[in-house]
C-alpha positions as semicolon CSV with decimal commas, in nm:
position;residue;x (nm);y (nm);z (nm)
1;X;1,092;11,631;-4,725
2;X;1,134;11,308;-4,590
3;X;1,127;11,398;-4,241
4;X;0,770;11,549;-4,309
5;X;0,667;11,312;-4,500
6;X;0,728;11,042;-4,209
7;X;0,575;11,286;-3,963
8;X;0,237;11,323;-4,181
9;X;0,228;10,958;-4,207
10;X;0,254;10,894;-3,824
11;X;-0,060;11,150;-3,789
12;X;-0,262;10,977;-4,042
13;X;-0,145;10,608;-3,812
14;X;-0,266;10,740;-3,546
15;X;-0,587;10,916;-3,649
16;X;-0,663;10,620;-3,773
17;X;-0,599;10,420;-3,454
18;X;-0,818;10,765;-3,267
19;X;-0,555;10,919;-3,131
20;X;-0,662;11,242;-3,088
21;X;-0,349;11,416;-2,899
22;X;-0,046;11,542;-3,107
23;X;0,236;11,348;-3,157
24;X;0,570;11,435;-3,082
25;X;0,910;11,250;-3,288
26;X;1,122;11,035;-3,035
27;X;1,388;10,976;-3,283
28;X;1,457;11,034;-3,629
29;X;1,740;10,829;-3,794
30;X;1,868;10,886;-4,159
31;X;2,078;10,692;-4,336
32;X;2,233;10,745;-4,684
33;X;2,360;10,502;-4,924
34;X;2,595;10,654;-5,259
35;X;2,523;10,468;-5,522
36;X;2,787;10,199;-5,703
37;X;3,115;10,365;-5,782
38;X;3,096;10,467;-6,156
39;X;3,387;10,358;-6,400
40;X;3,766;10,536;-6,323
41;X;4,023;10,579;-6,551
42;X;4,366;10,390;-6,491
43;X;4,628;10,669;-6,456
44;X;4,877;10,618;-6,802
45;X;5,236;10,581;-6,768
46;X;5,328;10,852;-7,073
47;X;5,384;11,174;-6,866
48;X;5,464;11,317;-7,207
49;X;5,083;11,448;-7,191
50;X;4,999;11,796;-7,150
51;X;4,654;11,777;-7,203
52;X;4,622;11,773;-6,784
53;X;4,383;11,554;-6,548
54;X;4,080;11,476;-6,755
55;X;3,726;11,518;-6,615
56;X;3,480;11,252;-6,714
57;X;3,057;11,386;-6,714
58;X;2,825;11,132;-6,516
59;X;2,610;11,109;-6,216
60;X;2,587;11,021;-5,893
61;X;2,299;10,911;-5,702
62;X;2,255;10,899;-5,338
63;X;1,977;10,709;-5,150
64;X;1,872;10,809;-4,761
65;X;1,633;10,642;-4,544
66;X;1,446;10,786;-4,290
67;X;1,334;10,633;-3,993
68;X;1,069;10,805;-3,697
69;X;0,921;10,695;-3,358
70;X;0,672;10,902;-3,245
71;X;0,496;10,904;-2,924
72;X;0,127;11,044;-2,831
């Protein structure tokens, strides 16, 4: 979506500017950023457990960034 999204918005640049002729992507760079590591458990020392490895619920969110050139 984000790769469109920069596309449509390079059309509606240059429309503006009257550019009449298509425009074509030069490059198109993404880049992703996770988000901060969440909270981990510190492993115990009783191995007398059997309840096994436990699984903590939570999120994580991941950012990208998209960059386009276009040319005319």
């Amino acid at each position: 979506m984000a790769v469109v999204d920069s596309y449509n918005k390079a059309q509606t640049v240059a429309r503006t500017l009257g550019i009449q002729t298509s425009i074509t992507p030069l490059t198109i760079t993404e880049e992703t950023q996770k988000g901060s590591p969440g909270p981990f458990l510190v492993a115990s020392l009783d191995t007398s457990s059997t309840s096994g490895t436990p699984i903590e619920p939570g999120q994580l969110e991941i950012k990208a960034t998209v960059t386009g050139t276009y040319i005319s």
